[in-house]
TIVONU-977772 format. One record per residue (C-alpha): residue in one letter; x negated, y, z; residue number from 0; chain. Coordinates in steps of 0.05 Angstrom, whole numbers, plus 5000, padded with zeros to 4 digits. Example, Ala and Ser with C-alpha at 12.3 -4.5 7.8 and 13.67 -1.06 7.14 Angstrom:
REM TIVONU-977772
A / 4754 / 4910 / 5156 / 0 / A
S / 4727 / 4979 / 5143 / 1 / A
//
This chain:
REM TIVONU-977772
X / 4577 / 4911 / 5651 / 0 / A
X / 4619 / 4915 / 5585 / 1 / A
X / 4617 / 4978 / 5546 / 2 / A
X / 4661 / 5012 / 5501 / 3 / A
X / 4658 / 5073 / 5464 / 4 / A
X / 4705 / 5139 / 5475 / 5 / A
X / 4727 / 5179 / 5416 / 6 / A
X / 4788 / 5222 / 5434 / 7 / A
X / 4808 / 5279 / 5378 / 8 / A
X / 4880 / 5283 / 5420 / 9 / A
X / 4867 / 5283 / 5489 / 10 / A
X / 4930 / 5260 / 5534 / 11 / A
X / 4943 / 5240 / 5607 / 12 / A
X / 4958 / 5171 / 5581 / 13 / A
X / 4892 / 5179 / 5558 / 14 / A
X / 4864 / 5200 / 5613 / 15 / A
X / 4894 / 5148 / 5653 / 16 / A
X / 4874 / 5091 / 5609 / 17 / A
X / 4797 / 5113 / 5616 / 18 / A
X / 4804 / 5113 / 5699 / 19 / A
X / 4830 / 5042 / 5692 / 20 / A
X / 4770 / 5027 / 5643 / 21 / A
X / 4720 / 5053 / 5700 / 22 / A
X / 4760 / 5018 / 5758 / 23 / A
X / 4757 / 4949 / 5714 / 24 / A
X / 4684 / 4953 / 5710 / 25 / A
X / 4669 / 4974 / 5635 / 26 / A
X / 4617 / 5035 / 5624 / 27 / A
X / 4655 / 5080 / 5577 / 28 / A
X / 4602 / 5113 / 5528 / 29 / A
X / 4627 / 5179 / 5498 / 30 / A
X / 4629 / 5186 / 5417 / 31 / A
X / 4625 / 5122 / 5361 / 32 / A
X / 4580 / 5068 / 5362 / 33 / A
X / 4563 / 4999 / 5341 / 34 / A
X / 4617 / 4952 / 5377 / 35 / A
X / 4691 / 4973 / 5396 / 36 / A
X / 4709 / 5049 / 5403 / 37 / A
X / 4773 / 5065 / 5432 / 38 / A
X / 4800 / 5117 / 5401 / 39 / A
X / 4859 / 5162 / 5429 / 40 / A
X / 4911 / 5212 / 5381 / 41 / A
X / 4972 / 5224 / 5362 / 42 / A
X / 4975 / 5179 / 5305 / 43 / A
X / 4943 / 5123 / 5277 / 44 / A
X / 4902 / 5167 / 5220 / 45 / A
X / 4853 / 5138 / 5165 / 46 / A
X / 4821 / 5209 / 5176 / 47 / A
X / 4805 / 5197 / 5251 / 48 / A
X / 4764 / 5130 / 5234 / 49 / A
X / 4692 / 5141 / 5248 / 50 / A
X / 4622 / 5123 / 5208 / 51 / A
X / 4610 / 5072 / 5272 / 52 / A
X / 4651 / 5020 / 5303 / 53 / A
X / 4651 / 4948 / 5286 / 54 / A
X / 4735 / 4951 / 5305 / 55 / A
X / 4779 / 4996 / 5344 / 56 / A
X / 4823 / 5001 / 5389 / 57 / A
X / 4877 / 5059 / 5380 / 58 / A
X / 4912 / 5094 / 5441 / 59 / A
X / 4965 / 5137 / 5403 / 60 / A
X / 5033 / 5175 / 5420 / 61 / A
X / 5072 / 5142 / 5376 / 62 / A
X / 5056 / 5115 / 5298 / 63 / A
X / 5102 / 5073 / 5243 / 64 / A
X / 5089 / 5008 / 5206 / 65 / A
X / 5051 / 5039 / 5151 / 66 / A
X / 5005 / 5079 / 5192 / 67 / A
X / 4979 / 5023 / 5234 / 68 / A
X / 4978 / 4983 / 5165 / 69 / A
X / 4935 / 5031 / 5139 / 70 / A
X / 4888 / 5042 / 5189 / 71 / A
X / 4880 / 4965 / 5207 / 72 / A
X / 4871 / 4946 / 5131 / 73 / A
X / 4807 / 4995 / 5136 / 74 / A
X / 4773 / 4977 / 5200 / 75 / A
X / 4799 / 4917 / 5244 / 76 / A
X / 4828 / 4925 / 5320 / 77 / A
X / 4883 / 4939 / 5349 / 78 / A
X / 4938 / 4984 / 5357 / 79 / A
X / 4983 / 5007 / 5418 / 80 / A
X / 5021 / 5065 / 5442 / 81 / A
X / 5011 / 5099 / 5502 / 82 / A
X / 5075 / 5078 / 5535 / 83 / A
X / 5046 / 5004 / 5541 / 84 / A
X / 5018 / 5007 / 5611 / 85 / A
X / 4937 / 5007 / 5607 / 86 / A
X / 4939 / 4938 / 5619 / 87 / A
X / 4955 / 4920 / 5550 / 88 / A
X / 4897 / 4950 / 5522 / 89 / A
X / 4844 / 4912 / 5577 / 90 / A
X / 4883 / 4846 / 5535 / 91 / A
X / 4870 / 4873 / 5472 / 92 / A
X / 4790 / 4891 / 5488 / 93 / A
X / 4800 / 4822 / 5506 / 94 / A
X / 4820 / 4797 / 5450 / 95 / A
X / 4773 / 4835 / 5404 / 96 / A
X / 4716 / 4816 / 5445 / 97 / A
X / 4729 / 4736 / 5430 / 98 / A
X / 4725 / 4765 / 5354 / 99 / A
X / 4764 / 4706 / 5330 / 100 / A
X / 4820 / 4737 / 5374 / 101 / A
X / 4848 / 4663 / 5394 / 102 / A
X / 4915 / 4638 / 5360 / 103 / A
X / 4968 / 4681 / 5401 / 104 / A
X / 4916 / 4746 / 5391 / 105 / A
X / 4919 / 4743 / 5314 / 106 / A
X / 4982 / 4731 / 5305 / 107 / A
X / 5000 / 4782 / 5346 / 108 / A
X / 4955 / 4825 / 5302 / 109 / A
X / 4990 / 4801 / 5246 / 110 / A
X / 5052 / 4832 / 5275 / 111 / A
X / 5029 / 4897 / 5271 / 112 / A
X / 5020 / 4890 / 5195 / 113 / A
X / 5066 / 4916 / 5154 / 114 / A
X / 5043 / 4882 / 5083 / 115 / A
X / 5053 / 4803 / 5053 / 116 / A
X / 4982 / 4821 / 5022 / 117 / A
X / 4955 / 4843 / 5093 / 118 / A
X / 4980 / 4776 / 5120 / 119 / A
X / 4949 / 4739 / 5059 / 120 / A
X / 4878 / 4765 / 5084 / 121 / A
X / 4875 / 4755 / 5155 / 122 / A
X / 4904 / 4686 / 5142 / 123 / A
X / 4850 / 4671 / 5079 / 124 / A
X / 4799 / 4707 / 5129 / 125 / A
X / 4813 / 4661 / 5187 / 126 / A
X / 4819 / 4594 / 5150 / 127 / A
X / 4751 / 4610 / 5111 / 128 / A
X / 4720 / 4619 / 5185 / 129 / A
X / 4750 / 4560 / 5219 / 130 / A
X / 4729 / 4514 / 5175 / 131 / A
X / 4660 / 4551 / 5152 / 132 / A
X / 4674 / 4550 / 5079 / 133 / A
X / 4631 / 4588 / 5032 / 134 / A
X / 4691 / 4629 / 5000 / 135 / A
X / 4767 / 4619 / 4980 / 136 / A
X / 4829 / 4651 / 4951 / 137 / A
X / 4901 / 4655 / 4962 / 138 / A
X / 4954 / 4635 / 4895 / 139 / A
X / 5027 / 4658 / 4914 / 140 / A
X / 5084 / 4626 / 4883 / 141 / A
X / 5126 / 4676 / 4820 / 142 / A
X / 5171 / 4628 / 4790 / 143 / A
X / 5135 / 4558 / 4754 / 144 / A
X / 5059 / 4596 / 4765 / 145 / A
X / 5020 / 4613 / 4822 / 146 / A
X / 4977 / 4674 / 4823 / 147 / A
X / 4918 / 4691 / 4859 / 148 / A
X / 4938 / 4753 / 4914 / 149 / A
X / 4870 / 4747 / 4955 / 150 / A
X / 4804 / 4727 / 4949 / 151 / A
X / 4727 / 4734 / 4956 / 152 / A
X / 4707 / 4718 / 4882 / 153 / A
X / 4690 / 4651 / 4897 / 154 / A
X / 4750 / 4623 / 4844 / 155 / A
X / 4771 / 4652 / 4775 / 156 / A
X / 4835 / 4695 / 4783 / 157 / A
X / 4865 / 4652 / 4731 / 158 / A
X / 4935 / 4638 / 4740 / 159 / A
X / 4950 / 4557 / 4764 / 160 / A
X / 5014 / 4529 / 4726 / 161 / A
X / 5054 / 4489 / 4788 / 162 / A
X / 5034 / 4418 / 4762 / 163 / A
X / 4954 / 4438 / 4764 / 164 / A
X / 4970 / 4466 / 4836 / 165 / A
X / 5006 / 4393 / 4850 / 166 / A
X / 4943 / 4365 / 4822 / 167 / A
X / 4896 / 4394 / 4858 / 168 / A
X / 4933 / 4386 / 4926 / 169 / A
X / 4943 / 4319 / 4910 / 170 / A
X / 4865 / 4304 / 4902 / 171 / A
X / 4852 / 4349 / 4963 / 172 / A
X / 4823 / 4408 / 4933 / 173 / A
X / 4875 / 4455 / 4955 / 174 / A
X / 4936 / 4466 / 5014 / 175 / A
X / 5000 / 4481 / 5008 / 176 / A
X / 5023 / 4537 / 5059 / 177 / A
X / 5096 / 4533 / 5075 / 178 / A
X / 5107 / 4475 / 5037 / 179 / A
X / 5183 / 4477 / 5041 / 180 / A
X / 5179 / 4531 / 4984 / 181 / A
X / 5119 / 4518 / 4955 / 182 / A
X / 5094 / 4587 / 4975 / 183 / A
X / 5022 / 4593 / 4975 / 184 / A
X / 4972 / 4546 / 4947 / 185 / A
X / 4905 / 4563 / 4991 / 186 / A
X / 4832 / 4537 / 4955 / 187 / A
X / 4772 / 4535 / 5019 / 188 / A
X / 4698 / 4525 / 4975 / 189 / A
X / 4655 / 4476 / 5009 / 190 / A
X / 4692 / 4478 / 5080 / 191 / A
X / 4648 / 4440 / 5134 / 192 / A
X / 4706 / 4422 / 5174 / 193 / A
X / 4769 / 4379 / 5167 / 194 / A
X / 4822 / 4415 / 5134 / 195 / A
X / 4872 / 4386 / 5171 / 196 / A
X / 4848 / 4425 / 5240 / 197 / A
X / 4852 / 4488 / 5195 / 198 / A
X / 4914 / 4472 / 5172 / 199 / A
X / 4937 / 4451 / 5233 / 200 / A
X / 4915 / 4525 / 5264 / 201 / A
X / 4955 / 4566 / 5208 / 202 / A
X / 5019 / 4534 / 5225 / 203 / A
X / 5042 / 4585 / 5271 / 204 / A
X / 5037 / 4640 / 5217 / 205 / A
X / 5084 / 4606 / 5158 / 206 / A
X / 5146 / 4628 / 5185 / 207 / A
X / 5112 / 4704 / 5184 / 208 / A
X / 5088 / 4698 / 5106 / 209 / A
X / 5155 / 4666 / 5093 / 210 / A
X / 5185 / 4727 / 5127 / 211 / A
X / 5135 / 4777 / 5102 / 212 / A
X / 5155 / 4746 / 5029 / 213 / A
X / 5226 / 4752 / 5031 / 214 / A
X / 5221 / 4823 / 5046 / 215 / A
X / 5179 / 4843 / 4995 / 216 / A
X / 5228 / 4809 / 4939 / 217 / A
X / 5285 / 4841 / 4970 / 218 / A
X / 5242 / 4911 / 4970 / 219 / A
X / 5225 / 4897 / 4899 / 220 / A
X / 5287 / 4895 / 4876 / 221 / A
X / 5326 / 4956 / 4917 / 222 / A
X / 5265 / 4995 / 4900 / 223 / A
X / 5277 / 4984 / 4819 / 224 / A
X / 5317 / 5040 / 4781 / 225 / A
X / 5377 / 5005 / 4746 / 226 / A
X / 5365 / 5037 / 4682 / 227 / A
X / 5297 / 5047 / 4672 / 228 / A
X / 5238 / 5010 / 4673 / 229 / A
X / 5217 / 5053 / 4732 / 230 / A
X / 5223 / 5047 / 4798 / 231 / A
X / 5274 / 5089 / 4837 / 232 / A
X / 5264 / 5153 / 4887 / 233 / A
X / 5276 / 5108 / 4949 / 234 / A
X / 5205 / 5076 / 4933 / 235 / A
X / 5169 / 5135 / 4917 / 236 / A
X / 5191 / 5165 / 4983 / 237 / A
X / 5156 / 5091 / 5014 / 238 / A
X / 5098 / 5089 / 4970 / 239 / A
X / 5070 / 5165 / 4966 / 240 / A
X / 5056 / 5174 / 5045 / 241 / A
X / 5012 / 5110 / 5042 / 242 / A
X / 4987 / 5133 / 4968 / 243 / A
X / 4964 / 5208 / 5004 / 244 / A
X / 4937 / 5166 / 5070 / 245 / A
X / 4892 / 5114 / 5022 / 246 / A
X / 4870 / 5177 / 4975 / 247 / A
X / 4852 / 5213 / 5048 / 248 / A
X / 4813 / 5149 / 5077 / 249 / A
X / 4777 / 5136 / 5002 / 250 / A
X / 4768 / 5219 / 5000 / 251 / A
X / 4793 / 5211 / 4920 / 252 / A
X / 4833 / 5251 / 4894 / 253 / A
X / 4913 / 5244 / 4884 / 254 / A
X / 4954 / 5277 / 4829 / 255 / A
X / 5034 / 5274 / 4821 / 256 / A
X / 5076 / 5299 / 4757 / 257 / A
X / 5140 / 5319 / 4767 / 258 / A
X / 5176 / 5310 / 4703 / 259 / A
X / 5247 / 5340 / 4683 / 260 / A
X / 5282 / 5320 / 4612 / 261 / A
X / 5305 / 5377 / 4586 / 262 / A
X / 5373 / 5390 / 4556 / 263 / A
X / 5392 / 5328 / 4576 / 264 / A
X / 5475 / 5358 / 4598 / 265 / A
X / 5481 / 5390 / 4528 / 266 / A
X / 5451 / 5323 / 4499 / 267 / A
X / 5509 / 5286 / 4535 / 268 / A
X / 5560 / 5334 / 4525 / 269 / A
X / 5547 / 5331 / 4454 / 270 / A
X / 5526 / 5255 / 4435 / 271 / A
X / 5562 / 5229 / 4502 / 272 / A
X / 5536 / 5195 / 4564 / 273 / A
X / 5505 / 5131 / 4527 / 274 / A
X / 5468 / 5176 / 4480 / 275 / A
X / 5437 / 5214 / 4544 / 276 / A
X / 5416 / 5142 / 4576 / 277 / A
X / 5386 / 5118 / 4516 / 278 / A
X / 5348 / 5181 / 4522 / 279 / A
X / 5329 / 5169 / 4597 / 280 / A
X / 5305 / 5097 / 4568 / 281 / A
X / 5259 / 5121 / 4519 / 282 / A
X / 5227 / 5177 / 4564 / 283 / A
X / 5211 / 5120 / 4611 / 284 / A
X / 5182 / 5066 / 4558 / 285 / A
X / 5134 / 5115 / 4528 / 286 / A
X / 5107 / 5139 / 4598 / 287 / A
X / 5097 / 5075 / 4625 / 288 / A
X / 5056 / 5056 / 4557 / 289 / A
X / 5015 / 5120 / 4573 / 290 / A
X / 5008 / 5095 / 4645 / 291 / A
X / 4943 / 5064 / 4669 / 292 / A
X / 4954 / 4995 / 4712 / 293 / A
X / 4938 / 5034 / 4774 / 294 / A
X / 4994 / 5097 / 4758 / 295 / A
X / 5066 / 5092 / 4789 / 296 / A
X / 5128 / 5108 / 4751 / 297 / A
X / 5191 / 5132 / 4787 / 298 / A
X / 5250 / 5153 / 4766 / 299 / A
X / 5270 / 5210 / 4817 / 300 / A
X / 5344 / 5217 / 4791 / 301 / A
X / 5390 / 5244 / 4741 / 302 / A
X / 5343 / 5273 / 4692 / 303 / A
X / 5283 / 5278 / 4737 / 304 / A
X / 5214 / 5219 / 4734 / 305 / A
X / 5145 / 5223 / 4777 / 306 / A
X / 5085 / 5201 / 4756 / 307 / A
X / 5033 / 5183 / 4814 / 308 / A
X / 4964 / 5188 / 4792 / 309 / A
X / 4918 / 5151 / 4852 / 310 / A
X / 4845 / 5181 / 4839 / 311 / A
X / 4859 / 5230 / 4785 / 312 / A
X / 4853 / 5307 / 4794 / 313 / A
X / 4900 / 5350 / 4774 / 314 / A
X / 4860 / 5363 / 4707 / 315 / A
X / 4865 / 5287 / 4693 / 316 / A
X / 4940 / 5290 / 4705 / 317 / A
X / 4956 / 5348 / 4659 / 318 / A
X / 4926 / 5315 / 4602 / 319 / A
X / 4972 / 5255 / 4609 / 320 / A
X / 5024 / 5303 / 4619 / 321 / A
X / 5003 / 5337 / 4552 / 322 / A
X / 4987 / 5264 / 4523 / 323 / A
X / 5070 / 5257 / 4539 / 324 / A
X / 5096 / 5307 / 4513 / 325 / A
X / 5071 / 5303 / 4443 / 326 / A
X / 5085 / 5225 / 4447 / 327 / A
X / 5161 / 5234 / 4458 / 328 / A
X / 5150 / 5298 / 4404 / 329 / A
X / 5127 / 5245 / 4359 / 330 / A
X / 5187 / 5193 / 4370 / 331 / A
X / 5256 / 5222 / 4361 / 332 / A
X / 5323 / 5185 / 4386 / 333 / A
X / 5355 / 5160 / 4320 / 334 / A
X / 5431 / 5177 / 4339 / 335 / A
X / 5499 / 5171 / 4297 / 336 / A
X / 5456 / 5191 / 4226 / 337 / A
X / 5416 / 5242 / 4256 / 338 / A
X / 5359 / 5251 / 4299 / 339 / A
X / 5350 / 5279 / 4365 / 340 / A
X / 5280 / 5314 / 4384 / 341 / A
X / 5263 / 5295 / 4460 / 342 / A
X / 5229 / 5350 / 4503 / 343 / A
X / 5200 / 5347 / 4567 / 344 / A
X / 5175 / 5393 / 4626 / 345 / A
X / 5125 / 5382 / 4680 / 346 / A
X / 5100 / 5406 / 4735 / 347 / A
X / 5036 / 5374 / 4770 / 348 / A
X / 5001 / 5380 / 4842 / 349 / A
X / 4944 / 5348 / 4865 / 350 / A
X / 4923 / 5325 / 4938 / 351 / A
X / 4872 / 5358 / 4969 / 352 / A
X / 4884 / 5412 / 4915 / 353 / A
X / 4950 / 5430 / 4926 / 354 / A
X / 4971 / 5402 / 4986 / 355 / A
X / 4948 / 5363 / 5050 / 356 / A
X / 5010 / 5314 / 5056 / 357 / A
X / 5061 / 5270 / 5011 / 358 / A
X / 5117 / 5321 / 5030 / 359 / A
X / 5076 / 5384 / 5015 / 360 / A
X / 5053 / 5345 / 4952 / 361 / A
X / 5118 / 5330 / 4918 / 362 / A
X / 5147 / 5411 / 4935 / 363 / A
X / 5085 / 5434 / 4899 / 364 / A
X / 5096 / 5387 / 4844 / 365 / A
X / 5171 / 5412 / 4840 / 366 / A
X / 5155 / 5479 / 4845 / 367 / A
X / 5112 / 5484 / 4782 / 368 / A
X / 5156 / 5438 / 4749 / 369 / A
X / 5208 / 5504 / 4759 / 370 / A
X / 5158 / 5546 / 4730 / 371 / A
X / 5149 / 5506 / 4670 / 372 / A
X / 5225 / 5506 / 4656 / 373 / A
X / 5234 / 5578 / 4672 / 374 / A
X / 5176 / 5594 / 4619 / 375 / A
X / 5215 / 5568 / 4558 / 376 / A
X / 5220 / 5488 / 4571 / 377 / A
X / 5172 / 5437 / 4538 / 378 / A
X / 5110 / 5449 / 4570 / 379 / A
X / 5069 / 5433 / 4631 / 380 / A
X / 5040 / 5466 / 4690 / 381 / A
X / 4995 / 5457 / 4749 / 382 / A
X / 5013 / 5486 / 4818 / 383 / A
X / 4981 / 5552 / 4832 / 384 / A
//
């Protein structure tokens, strides 16, 4: 008799009728985590429900977008349905997770719950590594003349491959091309046991998916980038710091956001005129990123407004970057028709769990002692209370 194991922080009568069909089909359905697959049932698919135990899962929820099943999947694999699929579906999917490899029309149909081209790039560097028994590989992706490496195990140097050394070592038969019509990905397997070709051969149904998957993220990049600044714009902060608060929840790290405000900026265009006050916006933006570590997001929020996301940084961390800022731009007046033009700043800066419990709750804080800090005289920064 198969088993599975029964976690269920939101009980429902889909739930409910989902673990009579489990008993009726012959499975002995073991209450709380364990090693193997838990089914777990909730609202949502939440980092915060996944338990210490379970090889992969298999979430029952209400309802739950893109992201959220991104999320959870990227942490622990299985599966993810919502309740209005008839309890069939999930008998195919314990199915499917049972065979582990999940068979060709199983993965890819995993793959279609993914919201992410680097999500794709791992189940597909995952599954080509196991089909033919390699030791390791990696993953190069296409920008321009150079691939880069998106995904791997360590087993190759993250060095960058110029296209003619990628034609090279395709052409000796020491790496694939996948989706050759535009040279997308140049996948390296070390030491595979089996014929490439089969492996190959098996990934062809997934191409038109990373092709997809590729195209979208370009066309993100780009409507996501602030036209003036070297900052992104508000629409991708509003995609980016739900998944920011879910990842700092799953990791339990911390999660600190500055809300920045350039002050005087109307009088500064009023007086100099509206190219003066961009130029402004420009240099605000320049020096933050430069304070920036490789892991912090800048986002320009609108008009005079910026963010600064902070993953794994407490609100301490983020209020001396804050005060690192301000005496930067302090340091570096705008040079404007003969004169100079002192640039001040005020912040205001919440932390998750500190502060707030969600991206929404998160930014208000953020905003609301960013108020405080420009109702207290202007060039200065403070921490929610």
């Amino acid at each position: 008799m198969p088993s599975v194991h029964w976690l269920e922080p939101h009980p429902s009568p889909a739930g409910a009728a989902l673990r009579d069909a489990l008993t009726r089909w012959g499975y002995d359905v073991v209450p709380g985590a364990g090693q193997g697959t838990v089914i777990l049932v909730a609202e949502r698919p939440d980092p915060r429900l996944i338990p210490a135990e379970g090889t992969e899962l298999l979430w029952w929820v209400e309802r739950g977008e893109p992201e959220e099943v991104s999320a959870v999947l990227n942490l622990r694999p299985g599966w993810v349905l919502q309740q209005d699929r008839p309890p069939e579906a999930a008998r195919e999917a314990l199915e499917h997770l049972r065979q582990r490899d999940l068979g060709t029309d199983g993965w890819l149909r995993r793959m279609l719950n993914l919201a992410t081209l680097d999500e794709l790039l791992r189940l597909v560097l995952d599954r080509a590594i196991r089909l033919s028994g390699a030791r390791g590989g990696a993953i190069w992706l296409r920008d321009g003349d150079t691939f880069y490496q998106r995904t791997g195990d360590g087993a190759y140097a993250e060095a960058p491959l110029p296209r003619q050394e990628a034609a090279e070592l395709v052409r000796r038969g020491e790496a694939w091309l996948l989706v050759p019509s535009e040279q997308l990905c140049v996948l390296r397997l070390l030491h595979p046991r089996k014929a490439s070709e089969a492996v190959l051969a098996s990934l062809a149904d997934v191409e038109p998916l990373l092709l997809n998957a590729w195209r979208l993220e370009a066309s993100l990049a780009l409507s996501f980038k602030d036209d003036l600044t070297v900052a992104q714009n508000r629409r991708c902060l509003e995609a980016e710091l739900p998944q920011a608060v879910r990842t700092a929840a799953a990791r339990q790290e911390p999660l600190a956001l500055l809300f920045l405000d350039v002050d005087n900026l109307k009088a500064m265009n009023s007086r100099y005129g509206h190219p003066a006050g961009s130029r402004m916006l420009e240099r605000v933006a320049i020096l933050a990123q430069r304070l920036c570590r490789a892991h912090d997001r800048l986002y320009r929020y609108g008009g005079d407004e910026f963010c600064i996301l902070m993953p794994g940084t407490t609100s301490g961390g983020a209020r001396k970057l804050g005060d690192r800022l301000l005496q930067t731009l302090r340091a570096n007046p705008l040079a404007l028709e003969g004169t100079t033009v002192d640039i001040s700043l005020s912040a205001g800066i919440a932390a998750y769990p500190e502060h707030a419990d969600g991206a929404e709750r998160l930014l208000a804080r953020a905003d609301q002692a960013l108020f405080r800090a420009k109702g207290e005289g202007k060039g200065r920064v403070r921490v929610a209370e």
